[in-house]
C-alpha positions as a Markdown table, in Angstrom:
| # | Residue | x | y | z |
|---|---|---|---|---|
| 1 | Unk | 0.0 | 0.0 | 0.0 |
| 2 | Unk | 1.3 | 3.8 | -0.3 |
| 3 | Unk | 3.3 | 5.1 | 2.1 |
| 4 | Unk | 4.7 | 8.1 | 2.9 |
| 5 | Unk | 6.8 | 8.7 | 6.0 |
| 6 | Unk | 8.0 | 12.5 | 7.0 |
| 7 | Unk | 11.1 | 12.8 | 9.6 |
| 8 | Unk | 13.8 | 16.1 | 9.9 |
| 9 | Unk | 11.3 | 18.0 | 12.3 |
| 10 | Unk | 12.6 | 19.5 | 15.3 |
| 11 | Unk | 13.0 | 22.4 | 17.3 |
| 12 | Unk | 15.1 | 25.6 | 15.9 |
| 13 | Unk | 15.5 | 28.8 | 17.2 |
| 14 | Unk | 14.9 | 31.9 | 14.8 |
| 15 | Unk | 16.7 | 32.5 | 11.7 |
| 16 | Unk | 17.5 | 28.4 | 11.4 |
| 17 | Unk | 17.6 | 26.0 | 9.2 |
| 18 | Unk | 16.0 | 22.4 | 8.7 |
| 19 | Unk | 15.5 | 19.5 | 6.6 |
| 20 | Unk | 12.6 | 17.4 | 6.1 |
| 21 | Unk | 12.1 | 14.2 | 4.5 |
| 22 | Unk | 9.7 | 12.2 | 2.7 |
| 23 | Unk | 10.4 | 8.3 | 1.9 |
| 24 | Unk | 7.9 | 7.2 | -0.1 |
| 25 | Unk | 6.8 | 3.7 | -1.3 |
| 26 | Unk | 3.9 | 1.5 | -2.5 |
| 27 | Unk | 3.4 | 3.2 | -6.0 |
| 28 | Unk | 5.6 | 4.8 | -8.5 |
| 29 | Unk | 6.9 | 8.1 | -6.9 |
| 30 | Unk | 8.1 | 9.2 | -10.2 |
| 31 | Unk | 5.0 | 9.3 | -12.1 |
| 32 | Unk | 3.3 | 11.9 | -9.6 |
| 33 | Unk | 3.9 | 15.2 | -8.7 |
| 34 | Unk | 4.3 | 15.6 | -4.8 |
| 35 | Unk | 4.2 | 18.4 | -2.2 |
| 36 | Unk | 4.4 | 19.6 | 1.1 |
| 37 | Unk | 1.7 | 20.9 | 3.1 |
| 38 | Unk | 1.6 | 21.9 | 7.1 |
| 39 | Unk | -0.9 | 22.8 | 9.6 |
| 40 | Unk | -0.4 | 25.0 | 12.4 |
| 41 | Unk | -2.4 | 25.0 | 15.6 |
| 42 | Unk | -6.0 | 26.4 | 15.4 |
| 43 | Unk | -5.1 | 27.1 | 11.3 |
| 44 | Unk | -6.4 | 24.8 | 8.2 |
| 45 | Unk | -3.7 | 22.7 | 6.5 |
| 46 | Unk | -1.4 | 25.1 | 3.6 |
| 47 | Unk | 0.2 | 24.2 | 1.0 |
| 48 | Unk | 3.8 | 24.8 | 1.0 |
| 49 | Unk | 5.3 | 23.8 | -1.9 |
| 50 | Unk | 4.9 | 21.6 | -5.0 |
| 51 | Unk | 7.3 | 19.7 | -7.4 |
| 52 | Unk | 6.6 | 18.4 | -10.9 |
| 53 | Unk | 7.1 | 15.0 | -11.8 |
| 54 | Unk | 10.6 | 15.3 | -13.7 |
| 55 | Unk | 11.4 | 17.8 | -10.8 |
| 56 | Unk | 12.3 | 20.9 | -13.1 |
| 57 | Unk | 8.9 | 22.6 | -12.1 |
| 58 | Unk | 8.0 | 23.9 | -8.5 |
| 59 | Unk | 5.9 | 26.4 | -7.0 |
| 60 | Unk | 5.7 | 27.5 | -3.5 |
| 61 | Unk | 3.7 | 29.5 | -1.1 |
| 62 | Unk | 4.3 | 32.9 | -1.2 |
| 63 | Unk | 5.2 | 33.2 | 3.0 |
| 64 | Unk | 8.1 | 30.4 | 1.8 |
| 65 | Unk | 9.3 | 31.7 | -1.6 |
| 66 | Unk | 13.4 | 32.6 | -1.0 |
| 67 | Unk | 13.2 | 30.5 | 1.7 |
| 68 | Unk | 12.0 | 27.0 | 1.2 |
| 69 | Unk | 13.3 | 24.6 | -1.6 |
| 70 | Unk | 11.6 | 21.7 | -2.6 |
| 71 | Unk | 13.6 | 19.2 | -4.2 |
| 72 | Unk | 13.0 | 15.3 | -5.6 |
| 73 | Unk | 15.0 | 12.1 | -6.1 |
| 74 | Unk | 13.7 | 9.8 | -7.9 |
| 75 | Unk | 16.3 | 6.9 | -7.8 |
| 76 | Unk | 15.1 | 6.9 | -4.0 |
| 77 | Unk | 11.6 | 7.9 | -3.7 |
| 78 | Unk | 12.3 | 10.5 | -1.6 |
| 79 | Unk | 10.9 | 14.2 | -1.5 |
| 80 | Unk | 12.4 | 16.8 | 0.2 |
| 81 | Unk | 12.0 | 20.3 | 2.1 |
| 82 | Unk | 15.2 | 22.5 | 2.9 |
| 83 | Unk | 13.8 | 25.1 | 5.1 |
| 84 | Unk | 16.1 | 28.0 | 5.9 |
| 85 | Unk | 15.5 | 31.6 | 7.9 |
| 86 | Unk | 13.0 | 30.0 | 10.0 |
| 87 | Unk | 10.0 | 32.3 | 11.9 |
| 88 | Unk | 7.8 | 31.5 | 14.5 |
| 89 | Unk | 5.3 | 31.8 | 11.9 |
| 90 | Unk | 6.5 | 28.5 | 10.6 |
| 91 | Unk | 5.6 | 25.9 | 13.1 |
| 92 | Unk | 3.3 | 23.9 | 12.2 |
| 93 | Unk | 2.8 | 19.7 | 11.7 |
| 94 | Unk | 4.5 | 19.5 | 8.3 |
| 95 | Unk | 2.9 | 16.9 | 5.9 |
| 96 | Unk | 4.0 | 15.1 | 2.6 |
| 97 | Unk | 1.4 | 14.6 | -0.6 |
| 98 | Unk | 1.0 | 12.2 | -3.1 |
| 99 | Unk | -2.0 | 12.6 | -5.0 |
| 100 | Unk | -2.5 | 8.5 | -5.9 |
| 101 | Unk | -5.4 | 7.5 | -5.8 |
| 102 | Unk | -8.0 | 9.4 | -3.4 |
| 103 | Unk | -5.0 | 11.1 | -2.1 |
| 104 | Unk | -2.3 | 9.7 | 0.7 |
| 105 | Unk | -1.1 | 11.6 | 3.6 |
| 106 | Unk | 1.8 | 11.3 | 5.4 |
| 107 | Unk | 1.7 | 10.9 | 9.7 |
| 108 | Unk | 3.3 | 14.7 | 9.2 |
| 109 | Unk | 6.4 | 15.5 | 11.1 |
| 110 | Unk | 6.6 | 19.0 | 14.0 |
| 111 | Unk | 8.6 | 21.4 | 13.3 |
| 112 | Unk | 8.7 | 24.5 | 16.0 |
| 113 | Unk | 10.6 | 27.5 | 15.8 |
| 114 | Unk | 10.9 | 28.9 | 19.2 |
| 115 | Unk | 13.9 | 30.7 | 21.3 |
């Protein structure tokens, strides 16, 4: 079945930096454009960013543009989110997106920014 699994969340102070991960499996990642969403507390879920299938196309939020890059590997089934010059503003549960099927959801991963 598909599964997506999110990990790289954490706790940063202001200004920081992290990486999230996707690892994906149970249908074929590189036929399907993916994405990052995230919900914060009391807020519906966002999208964050997206990345076409060949990985040469992406989109973002505008609240993340210049400071979030999505990228892809397709040899690993694997989607990624490089987060940089972290704000409060940005915690949230961080979620991956494959749209197979009805959709699938991954268990979403915390990120906080906090000093």
């Amino acid at each position: 079945q598909v599964q997506l699994v999110e990990s790289g969340g954490g706790l940063v102070q202001p200004g920081g930096s992290l990486s999230l991960s996707c690892a994906t499996s149970g249908f074929t990642f590189s036929r399907y454009a993916m994405s990052w969403h995230r919900q914060a507390p009391g807020k519906e879920r966002e999208v964050v960013a997206r990345i076409e299938i060949a990985g040469s196309s992406t989109t973002y939020a505008d609240s993340m543009k210049g400071r979030f890059t999505i990228s892809r590997d397709n040899g690993k089934n694997t989607v990624r989110l490089q987060m940089n010059s972290l704000k409060p503003e940005d915690t949230a549960v961080y979620y991956c997106y494959a749209p197979v099927g009805f959709g699938s959801w991954g268990q979403g991963t915390q990120v906080t920014v906090s000093s």
